[in-house]
Chimera marker file (.cmm) of the C-alpha trace (Angstrom):
<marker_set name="trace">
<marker id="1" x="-28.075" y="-87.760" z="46.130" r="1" g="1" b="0" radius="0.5"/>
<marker id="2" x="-24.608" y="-86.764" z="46.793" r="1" g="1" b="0" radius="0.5"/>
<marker id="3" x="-24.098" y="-83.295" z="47.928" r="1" g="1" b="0" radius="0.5"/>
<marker id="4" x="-20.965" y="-81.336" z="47.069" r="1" g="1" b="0" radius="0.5"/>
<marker id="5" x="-18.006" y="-80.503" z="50.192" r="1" g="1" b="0" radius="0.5"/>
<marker id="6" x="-14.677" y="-79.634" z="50.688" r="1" g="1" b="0" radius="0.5"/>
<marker id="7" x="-11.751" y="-80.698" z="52.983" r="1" g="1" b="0" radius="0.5"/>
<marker id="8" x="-9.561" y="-77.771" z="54.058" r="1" g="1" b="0" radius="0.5"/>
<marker id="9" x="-7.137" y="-76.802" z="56.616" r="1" g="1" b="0" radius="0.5"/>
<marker id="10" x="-9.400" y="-74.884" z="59.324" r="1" g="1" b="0" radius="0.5"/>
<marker id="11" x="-8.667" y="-71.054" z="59.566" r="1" g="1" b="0" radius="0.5"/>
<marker id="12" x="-9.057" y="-68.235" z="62.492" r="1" g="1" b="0" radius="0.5"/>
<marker id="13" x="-12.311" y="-67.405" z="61.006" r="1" g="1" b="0" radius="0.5"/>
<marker id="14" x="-13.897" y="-71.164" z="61.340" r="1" g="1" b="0" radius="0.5"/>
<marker id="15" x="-13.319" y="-70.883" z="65.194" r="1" g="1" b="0" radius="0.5"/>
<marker id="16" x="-16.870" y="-69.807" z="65.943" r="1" g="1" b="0" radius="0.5"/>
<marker id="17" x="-18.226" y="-72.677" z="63.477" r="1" g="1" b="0" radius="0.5"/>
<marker id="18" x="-15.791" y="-75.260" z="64.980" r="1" g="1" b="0" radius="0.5"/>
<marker id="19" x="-16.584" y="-74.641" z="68.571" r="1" g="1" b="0" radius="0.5"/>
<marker id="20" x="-20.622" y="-74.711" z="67.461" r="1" g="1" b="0" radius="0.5"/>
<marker id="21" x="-19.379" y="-78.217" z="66.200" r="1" g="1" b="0" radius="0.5"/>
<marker id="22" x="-17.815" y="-79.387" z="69.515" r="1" g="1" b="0" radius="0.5"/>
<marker id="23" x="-20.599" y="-78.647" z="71.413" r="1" g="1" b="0" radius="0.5"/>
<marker id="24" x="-22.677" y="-80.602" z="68.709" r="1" g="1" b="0" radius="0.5"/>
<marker id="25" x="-20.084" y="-83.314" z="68.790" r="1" g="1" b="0" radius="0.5"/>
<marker id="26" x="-21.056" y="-83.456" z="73.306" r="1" g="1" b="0" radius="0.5"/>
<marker id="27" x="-24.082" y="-83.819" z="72.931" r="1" g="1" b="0" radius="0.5"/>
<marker id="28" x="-24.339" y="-86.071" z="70.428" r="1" g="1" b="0" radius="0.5"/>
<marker id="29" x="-21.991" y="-88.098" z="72.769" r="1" g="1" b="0" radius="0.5"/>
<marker id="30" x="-24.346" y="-86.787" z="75.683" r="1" g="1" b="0" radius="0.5"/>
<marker id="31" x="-21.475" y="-84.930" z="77.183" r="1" g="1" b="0" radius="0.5"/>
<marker id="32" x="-22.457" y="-81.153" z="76.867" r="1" g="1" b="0" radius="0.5"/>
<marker id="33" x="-22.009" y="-80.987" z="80.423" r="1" g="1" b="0" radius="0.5"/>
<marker id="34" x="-18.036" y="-81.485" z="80.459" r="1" g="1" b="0" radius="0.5"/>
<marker id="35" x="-17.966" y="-78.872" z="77.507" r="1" g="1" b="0" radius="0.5"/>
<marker id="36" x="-16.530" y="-76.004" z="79.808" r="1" g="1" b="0" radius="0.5"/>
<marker id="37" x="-14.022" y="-74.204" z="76.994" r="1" g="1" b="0" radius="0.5"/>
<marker id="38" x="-15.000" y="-71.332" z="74.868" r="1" g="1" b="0" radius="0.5"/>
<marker id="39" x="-14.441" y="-69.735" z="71.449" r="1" g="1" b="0" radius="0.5"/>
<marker id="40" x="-11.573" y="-67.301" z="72.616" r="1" g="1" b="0" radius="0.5"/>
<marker id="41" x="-9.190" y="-70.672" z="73.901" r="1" g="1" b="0" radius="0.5"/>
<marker id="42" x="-9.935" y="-72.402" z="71.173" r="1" g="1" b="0" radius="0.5"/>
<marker id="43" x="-8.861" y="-69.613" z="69.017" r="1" g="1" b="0" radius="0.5"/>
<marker id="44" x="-5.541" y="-68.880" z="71.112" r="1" g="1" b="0" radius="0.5"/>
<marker id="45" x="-4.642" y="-73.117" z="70.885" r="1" g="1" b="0" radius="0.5"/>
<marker id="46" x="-5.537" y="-73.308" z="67.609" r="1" g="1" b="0" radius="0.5"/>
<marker id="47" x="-3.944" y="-69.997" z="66.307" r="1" g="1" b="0" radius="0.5"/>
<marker id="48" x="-2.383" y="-68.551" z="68.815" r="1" g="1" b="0" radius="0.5"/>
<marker id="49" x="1.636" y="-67.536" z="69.416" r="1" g="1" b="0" radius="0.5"/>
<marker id="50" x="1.904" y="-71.364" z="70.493" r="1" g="1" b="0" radius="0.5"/>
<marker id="51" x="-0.420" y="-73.402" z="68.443" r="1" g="1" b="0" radius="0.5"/>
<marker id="52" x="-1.369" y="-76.984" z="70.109" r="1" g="1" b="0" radius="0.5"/>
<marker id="53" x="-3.784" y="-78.535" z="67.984" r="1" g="1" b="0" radius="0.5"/>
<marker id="54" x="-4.870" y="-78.221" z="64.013" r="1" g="1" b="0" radius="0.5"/>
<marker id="55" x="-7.938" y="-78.685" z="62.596" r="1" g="1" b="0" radius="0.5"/>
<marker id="56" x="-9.321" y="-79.581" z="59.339" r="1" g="1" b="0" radius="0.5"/>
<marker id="57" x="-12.696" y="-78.523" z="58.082" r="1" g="1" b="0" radius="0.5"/>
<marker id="58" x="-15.539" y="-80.051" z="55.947" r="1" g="1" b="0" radius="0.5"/>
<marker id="59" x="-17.828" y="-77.370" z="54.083" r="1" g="1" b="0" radius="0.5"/>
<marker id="60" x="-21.385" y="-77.958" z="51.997" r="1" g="1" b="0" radius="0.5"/>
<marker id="61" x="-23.475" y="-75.726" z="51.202" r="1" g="1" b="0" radius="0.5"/>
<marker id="62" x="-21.599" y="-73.027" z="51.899" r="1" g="1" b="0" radius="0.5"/>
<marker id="63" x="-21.436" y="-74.176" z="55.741" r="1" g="1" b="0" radius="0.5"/>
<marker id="64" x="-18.974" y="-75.824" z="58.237" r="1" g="1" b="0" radius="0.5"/>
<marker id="65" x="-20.480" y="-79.459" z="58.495" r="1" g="1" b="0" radius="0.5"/>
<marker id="66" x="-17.812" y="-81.311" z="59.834" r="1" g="1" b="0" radius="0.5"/>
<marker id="67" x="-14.221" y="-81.052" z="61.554" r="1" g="1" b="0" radius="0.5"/>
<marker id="68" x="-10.981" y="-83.324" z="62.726" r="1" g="1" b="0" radius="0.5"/>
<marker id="69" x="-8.960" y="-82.000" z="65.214" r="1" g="1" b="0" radius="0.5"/>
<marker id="70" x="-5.823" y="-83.164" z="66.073" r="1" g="1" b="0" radius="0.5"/>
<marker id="71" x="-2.123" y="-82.422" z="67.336" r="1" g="1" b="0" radius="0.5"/>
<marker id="72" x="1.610" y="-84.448" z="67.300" r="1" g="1" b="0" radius="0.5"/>
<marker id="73" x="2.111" y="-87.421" z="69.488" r="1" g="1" b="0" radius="0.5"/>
<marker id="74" x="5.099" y="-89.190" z="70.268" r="1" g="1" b="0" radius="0.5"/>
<marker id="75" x="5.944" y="-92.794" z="69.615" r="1" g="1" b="0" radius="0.5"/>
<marker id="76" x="9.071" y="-94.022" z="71.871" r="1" g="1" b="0" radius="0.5"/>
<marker id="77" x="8.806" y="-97.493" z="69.985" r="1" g="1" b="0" radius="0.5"/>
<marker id="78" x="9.082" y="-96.516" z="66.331" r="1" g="1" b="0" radius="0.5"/>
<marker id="79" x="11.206" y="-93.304" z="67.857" r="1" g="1" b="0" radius="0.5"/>
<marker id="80" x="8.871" y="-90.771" z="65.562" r="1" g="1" b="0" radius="0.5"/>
<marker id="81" x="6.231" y="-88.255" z="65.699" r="1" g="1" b="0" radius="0.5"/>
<marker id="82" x="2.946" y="-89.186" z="65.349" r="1" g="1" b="0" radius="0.5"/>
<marker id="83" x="-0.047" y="-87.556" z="64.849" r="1" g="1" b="0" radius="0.5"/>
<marker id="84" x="-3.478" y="-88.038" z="67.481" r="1" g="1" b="0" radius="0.5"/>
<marker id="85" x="-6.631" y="-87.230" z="66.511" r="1" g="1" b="0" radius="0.5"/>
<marker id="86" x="-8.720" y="-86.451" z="69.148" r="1" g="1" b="0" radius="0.5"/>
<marker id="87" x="-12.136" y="-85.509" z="67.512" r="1" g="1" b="0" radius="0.5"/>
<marker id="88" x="-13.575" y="-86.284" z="64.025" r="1" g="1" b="0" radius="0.5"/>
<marker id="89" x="-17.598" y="-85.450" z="63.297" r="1" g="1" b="0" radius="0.5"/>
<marker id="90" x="-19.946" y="-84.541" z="61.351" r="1" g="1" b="0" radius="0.5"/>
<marker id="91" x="-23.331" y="-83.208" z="61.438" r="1" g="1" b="0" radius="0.5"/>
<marker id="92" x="-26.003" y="-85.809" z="61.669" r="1" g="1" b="0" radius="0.5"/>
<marker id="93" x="-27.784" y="-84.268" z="58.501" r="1" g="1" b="0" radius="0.5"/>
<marker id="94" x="-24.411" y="-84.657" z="56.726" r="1" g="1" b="0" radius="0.5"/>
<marker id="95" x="-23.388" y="-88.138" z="57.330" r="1" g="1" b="0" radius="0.5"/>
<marker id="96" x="-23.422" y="-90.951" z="54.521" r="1" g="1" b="0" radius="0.5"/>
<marker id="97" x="-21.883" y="-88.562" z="52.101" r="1" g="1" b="0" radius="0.5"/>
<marker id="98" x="-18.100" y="-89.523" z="52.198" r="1" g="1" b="0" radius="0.5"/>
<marker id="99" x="-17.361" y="-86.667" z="54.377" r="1" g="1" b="0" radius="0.5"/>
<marker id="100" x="-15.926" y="-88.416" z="57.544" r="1" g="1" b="0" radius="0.5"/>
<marker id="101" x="-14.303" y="-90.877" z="54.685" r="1" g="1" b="0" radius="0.5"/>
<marker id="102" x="-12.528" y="-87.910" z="53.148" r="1" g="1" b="0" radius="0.5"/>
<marker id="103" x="-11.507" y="-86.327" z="56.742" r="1" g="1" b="0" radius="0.5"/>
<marker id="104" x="-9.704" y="-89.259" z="57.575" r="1" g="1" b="0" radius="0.5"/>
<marker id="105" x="-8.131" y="-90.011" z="54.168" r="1" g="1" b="0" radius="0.5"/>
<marker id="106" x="-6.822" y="-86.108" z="53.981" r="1" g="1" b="0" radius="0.5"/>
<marker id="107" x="-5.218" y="-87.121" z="57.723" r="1" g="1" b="0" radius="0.5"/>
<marker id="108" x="-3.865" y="-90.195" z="56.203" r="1" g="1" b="0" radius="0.5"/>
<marker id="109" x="-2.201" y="-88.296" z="53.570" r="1" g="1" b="0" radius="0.5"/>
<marker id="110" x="-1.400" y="-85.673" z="55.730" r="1" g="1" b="0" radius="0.5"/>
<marker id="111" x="0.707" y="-88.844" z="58.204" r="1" g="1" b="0" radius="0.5"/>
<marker id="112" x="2.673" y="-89.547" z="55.174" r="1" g="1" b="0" radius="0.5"/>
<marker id="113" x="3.548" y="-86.122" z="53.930" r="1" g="1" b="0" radius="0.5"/>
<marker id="114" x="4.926" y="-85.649" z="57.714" r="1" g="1" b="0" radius="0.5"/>
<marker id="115" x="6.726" y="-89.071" z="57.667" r="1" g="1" b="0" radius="0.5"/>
<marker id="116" x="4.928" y="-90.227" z="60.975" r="1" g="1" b="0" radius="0.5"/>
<marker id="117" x="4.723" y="-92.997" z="62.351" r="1" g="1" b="0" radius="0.5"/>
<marker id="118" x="1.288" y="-93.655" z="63.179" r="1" g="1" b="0" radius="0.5"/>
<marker id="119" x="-2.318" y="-91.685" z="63.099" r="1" g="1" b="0" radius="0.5"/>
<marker id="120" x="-4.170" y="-92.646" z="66.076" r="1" g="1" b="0" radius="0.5"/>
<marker id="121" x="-6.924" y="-92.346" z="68.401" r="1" g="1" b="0" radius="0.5"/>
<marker id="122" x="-9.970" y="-93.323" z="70.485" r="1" g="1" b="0" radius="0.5"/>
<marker id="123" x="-13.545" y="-94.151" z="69.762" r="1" g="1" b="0" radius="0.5"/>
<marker id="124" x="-16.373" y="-95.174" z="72.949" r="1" g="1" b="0" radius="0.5"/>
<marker id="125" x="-17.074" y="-98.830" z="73.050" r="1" g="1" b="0" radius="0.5"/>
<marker id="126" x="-20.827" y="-97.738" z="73.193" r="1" g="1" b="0" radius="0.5"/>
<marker id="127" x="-20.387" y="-96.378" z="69.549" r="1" g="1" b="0" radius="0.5"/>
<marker id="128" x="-20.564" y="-99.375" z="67.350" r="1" g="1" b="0" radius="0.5"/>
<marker id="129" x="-21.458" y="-97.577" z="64.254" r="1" g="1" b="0" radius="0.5"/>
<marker id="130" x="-17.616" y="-95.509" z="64.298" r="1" g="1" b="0" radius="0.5"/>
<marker id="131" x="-15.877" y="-98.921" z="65.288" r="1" g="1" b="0" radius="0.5"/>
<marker id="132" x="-17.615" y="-100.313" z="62.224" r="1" g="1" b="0" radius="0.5"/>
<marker id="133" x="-16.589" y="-97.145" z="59.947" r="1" g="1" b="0" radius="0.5"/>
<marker id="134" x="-13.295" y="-97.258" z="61.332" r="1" g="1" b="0" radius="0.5"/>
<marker id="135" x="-12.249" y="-100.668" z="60.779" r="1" g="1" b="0" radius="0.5"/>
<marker id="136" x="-13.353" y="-100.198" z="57.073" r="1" g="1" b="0" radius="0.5"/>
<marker id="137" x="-11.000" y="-97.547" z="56.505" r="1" g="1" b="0" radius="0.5"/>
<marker id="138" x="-8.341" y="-99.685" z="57.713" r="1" g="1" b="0" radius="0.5"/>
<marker id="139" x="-8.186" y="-99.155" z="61.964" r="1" g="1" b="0" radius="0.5"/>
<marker id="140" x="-7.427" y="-101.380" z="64.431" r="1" g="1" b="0" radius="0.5"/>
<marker id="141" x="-9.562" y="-101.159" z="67.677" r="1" g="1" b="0" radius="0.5"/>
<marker id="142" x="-6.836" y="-102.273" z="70.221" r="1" g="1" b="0" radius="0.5"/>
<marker id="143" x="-9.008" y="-104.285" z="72.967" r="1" g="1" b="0" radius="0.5"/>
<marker id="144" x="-6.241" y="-104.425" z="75.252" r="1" g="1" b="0" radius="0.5"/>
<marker id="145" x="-5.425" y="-100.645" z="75.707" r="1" g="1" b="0" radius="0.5"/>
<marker id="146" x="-6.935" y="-98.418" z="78.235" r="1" g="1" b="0" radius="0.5"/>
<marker id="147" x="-7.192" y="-94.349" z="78.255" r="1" g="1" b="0" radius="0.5"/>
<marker id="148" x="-5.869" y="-93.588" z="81.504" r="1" g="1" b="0" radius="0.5"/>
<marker id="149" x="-7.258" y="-89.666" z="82.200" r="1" g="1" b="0" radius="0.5"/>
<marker id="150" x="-6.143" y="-87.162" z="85.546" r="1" g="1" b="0" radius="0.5"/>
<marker id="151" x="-8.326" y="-83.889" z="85.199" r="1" g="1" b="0" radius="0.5"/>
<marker id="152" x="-9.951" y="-81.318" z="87.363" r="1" g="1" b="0" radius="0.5"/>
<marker id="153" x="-9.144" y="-81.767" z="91.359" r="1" g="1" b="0" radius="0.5"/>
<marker id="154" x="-7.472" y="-84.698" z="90.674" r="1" g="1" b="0" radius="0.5"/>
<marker id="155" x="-4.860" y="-83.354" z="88.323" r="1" g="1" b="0" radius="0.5"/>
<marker id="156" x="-4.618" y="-80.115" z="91.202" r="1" g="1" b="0" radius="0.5"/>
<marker id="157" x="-4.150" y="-83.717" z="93.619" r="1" g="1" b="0" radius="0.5"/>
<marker id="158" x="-1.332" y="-85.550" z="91.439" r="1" g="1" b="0" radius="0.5"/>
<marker id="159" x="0.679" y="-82.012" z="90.952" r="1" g="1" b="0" radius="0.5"/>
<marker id="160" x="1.100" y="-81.397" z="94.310" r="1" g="1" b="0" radius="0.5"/>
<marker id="161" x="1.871" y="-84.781" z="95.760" r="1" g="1" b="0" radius="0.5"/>
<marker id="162" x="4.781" y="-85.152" z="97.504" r="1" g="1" b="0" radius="0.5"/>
<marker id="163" x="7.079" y="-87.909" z="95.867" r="1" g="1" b="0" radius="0.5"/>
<marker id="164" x="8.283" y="-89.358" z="99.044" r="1" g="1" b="0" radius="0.5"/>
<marker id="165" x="5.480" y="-89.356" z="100.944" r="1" g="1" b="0" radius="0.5"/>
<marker id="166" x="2.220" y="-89.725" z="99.243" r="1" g="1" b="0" radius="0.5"/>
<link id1="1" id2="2" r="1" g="1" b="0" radius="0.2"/>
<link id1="2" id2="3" r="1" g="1" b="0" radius="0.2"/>
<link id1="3" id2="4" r="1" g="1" b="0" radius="0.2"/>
<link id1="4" id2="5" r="1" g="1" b="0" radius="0.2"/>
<link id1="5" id2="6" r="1" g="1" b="0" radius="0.2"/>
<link id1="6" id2="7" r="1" g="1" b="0" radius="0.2"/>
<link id1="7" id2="8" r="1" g="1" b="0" radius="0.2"/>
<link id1="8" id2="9" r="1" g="1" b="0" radius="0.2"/>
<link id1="9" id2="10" r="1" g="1" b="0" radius="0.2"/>
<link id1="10" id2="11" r="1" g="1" b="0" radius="0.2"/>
<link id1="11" id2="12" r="1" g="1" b="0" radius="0.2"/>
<link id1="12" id2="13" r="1" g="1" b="0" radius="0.2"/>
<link id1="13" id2="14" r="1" g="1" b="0" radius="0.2"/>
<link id1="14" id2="15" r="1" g="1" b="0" radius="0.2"/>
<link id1="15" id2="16" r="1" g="1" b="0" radius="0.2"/>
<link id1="16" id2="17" r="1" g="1" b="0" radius="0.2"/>
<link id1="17" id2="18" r="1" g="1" b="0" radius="0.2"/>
<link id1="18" id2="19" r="1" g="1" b="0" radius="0.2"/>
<link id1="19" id2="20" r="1" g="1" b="0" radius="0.2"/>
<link id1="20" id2="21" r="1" g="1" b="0" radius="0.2"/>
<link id1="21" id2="22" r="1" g="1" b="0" radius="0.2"/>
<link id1="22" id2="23" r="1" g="1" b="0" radius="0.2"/>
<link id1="23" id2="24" r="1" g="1" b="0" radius="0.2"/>
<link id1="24" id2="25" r="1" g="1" b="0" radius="0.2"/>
<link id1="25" id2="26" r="1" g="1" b="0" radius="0.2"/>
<link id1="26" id2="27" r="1" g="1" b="0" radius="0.2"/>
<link id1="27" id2="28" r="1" g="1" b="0" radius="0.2"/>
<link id1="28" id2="29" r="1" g="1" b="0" radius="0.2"/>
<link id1="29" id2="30" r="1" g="1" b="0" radius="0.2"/>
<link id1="30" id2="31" r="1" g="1" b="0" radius="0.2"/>
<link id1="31" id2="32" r="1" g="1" b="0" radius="0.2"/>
<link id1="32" id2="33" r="1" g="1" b="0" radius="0.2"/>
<link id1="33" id2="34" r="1" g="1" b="0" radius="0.2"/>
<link id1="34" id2="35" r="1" g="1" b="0" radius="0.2"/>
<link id1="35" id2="36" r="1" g="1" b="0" radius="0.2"/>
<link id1="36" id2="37" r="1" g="1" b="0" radius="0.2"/>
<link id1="37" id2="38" r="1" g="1" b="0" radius="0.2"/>
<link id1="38" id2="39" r="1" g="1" b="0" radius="0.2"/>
<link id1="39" id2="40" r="1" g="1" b="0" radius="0.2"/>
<link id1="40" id2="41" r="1" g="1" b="0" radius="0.2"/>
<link id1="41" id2="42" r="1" g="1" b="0" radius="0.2"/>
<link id1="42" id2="43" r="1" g="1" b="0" radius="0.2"/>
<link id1="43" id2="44" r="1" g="1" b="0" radius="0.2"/>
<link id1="44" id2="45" r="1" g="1" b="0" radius="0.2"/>
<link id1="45" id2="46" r="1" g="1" b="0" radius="0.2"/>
<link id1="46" id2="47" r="1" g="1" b="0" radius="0.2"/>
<link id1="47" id2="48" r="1" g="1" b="0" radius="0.2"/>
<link id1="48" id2="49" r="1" g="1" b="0" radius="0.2"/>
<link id1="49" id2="50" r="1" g="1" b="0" radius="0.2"/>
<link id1="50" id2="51" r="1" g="1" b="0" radius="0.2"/>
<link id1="51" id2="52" r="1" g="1" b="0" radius="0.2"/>
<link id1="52" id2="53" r="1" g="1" b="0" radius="0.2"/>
<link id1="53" id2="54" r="1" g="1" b="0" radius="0.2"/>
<link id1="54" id2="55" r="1" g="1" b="0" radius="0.2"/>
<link id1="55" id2="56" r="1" g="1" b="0" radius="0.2"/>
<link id1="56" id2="57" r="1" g="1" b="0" radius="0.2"/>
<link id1="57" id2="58" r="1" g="1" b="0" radius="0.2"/>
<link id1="58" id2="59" r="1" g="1" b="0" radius="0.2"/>
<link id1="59" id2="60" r="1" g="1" b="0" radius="0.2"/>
<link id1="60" id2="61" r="1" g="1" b="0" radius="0.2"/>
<link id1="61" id2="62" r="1" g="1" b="0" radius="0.2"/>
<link id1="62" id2="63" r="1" g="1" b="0" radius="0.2"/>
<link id1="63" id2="64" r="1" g="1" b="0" radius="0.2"/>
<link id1="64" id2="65" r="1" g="1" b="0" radius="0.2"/>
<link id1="65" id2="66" r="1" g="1" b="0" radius="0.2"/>
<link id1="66" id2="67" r="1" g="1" b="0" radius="0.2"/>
<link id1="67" id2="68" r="1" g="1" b="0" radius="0.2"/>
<link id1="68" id2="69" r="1" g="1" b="0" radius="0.2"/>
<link id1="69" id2="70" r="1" g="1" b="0" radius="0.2"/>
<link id1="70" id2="71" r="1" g="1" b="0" radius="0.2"/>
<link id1="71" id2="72" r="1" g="1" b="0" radius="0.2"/>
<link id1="72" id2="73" r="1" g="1" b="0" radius="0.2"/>
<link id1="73" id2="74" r="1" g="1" b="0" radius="0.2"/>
<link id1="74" id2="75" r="1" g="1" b="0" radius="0.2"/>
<link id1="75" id2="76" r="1" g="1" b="0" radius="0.2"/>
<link id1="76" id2="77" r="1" g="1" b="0" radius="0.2"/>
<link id1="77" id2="78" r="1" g="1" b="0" radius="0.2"/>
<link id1="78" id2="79" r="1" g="1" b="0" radius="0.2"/>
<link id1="79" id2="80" r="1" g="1" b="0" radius="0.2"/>
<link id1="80" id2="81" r="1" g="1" b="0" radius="0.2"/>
<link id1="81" id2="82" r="1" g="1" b="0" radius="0.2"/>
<link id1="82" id2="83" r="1" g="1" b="0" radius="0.2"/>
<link id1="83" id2="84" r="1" g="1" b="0" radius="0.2"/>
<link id1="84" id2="85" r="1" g="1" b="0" radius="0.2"/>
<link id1="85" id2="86" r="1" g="1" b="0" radius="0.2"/>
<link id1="86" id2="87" r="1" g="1" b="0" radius="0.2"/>
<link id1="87" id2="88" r="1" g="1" b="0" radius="0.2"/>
<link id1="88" id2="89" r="1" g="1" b="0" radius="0.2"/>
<link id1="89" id2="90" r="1" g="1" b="0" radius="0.2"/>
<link id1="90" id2="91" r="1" g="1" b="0" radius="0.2"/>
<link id1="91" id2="92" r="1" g="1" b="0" radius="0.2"/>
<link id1="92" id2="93" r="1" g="1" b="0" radius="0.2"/>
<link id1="93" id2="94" r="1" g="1" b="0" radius="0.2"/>
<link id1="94" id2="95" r="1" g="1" b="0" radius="0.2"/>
<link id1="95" id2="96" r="1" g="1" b="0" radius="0.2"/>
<link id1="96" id2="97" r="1" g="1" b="0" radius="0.2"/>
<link id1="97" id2="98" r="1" g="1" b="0" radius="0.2"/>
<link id1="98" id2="99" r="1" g="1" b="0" radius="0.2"/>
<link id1="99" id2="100" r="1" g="1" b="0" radius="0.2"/>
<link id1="100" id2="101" r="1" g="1" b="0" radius="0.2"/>
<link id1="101" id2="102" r="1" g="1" b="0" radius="0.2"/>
<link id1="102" id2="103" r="1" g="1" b="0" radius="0.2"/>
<link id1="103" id2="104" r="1" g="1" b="0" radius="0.2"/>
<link id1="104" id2="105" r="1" g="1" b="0" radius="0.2"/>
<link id1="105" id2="106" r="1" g="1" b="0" radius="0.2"/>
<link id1="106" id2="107" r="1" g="1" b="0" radius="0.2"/>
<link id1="107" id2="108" r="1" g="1" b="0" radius="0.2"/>
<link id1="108" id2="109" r="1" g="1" b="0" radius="0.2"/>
<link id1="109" id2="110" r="1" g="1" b="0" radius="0.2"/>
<link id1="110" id2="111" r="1" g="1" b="0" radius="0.2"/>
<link id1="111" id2="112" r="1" g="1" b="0" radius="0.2"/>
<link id1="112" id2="113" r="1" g="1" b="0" radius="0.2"/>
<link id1="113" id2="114" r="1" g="1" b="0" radius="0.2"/>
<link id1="114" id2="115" r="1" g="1" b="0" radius="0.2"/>
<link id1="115" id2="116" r="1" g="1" b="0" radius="0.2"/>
<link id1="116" id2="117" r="1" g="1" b="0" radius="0.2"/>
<link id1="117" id2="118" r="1" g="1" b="0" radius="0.2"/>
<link id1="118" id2="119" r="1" g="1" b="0" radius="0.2"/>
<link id1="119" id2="120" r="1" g="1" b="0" radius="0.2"/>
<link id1="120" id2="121" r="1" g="1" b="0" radius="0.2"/>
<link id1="121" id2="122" r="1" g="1" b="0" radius="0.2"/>
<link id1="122" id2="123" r="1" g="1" b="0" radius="0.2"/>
<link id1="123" id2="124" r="1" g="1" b="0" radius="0.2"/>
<link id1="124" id2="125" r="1" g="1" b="0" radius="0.2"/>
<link id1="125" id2="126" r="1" g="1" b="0" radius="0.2"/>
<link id1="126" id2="127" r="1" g="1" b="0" radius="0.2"/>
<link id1="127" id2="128" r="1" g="1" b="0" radius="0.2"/>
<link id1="128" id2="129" r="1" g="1" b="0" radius="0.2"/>
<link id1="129" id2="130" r="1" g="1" b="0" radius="0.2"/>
<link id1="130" id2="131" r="1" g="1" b="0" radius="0.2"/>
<link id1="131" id2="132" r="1" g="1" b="0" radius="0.2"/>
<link id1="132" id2="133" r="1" g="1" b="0" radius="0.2"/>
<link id1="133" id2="134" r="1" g="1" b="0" radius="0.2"/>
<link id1="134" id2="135" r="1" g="1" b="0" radius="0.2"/>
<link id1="135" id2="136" r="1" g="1" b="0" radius="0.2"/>
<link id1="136" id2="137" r="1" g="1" b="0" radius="0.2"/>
<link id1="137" id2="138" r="1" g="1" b="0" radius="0.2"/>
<link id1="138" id2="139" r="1" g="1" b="0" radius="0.2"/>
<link id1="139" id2="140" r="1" g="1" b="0" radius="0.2"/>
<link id1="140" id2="141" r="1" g="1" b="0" radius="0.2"/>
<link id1="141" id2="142" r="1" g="1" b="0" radius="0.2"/>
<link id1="142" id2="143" r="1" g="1" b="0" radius="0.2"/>
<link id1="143" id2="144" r="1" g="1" b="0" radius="0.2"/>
<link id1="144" id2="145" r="1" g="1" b="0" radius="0.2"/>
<link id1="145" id2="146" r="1" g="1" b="0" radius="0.2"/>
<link id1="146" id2="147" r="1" g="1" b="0" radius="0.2"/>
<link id1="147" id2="148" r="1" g="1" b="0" radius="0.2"/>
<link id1="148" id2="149" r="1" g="1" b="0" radius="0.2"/>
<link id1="149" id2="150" r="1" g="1" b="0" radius="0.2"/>
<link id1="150" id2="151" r="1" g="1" b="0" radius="0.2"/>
<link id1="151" id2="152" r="1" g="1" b="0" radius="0.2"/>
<link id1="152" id2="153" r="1" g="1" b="0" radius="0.2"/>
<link id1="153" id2="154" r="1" g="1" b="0" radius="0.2"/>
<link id1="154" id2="155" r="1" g="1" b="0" radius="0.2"/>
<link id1="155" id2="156" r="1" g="1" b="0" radius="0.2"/>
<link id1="156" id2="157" r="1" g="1" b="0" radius="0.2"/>
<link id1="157" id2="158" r="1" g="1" b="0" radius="0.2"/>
<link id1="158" id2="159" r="1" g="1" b="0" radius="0.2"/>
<link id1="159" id2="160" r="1" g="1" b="0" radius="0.2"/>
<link id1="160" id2="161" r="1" g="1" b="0" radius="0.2"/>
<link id1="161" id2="162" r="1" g="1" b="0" radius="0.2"/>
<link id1="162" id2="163" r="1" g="1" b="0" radius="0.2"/>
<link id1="163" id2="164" r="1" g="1" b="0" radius="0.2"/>
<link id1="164" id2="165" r="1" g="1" b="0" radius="0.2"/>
<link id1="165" id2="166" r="1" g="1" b="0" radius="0.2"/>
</marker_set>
C-alpha cells in the first residue's frame, strides 16, 4: 500500500531531523565514521547569514523520512549556474513509495524554474540499485569522470604550498 508524503522546502526547525538523516544516510553507506559535523553547522550553512546549501524534505506520517541537499554549481561550458546535489535518501522503511522519485522530480522542476544548466551529481559504483534508479529517471552515469577530493591534512598541505617550490 502506498503511504501518503510530502515534498517541501526544508526549514530551521527540520535541522535536528535532517542531521538524524545524514547520519542514517553514513551508515547506510558505512561511513558514520567520517560524519564529524553537528546540528548547530548545519543549521548556520543551511540558514545562516550566508546560506551554502538548501535542502528539501520528504514527510509521512507526520515524520521527516527523507531529504536532498544541494547547493549552485558552475558550468564554464554552457556559461550557467547549475545546481549539485550532493545527498538524496530515504529511510530504508520508506523506500518503494515514489519518495526519492518525487525528490528528484521537485529538483528537476526546481533546475528549470532557475534556468540552469544542468542538475548533477555522484552516486558509489558499489551502489547498483541508485545507478539503476537513476538512469530510469533519465541520468547519465558518466564512466569517464573522476571525483577528485583534498580534505583534512591534506587540504592544511595544498594551502600552504609554496607555488614555486613545492
Amino acid at each position: 500500500m502506498k503511504i501518503e508524503f510530502t515534498i517541501r522546502p526544508a526549514n530551521p526547525d527540520d535541522v535536528a531531523d535532517l542531521f538524524g538523516l545524514i547520519k542514517a544516510l553514513a551508515e547506510y553507506e558505512k561511513l558514520s565514521h567520517r560524519v564529524t559535523g553537528n546540528v548547530d553547522s548545519l543549521q548556520e550553512h543551511l540558514f545562516g547569514t550566508r546560506p551554502y546549501a538548501e535542502a528539501i524534505v520528504a514527510e509521512a506520517d507526520s515524520l521527516i523520512v527523507g531529504f536532498a541537499l544541494f547547493f549552485p554549481n558552475y558550468s564554464t561550458f554552457l556559461t550557467k549556474p547549475g545546481i549539485y546535489l550532493e545527498d538524496v535518501f530515504v529511510l530504508p522503511e520508506y523506500r518503494r513509495q515514489g519518495i526519492g522519485k518525487a525528490l528528484l522530480i521537485y529538483l528537476g522542476k526546481l533546475a528549470l524554474e532557475r534556468d540552469v544548466g544542468r542538475l548533477e551529481w555522484s552516486v558509489l559504483d558499489w551502489n547498483q540499485s541508485a545507478i539503476d534508479f537513476y538512469q530510469t529517471m533519465g541520468a547519465k552515469v558518466l564512466p569517464d569522470w573522476r571525483i577528485c577530493r583534498v580534505t583534512g591534512d591534506a587540504l592544511q598541505n595544498l594551502a600552504t604550498k609554496d607555488e614555486l617550490k613545492d
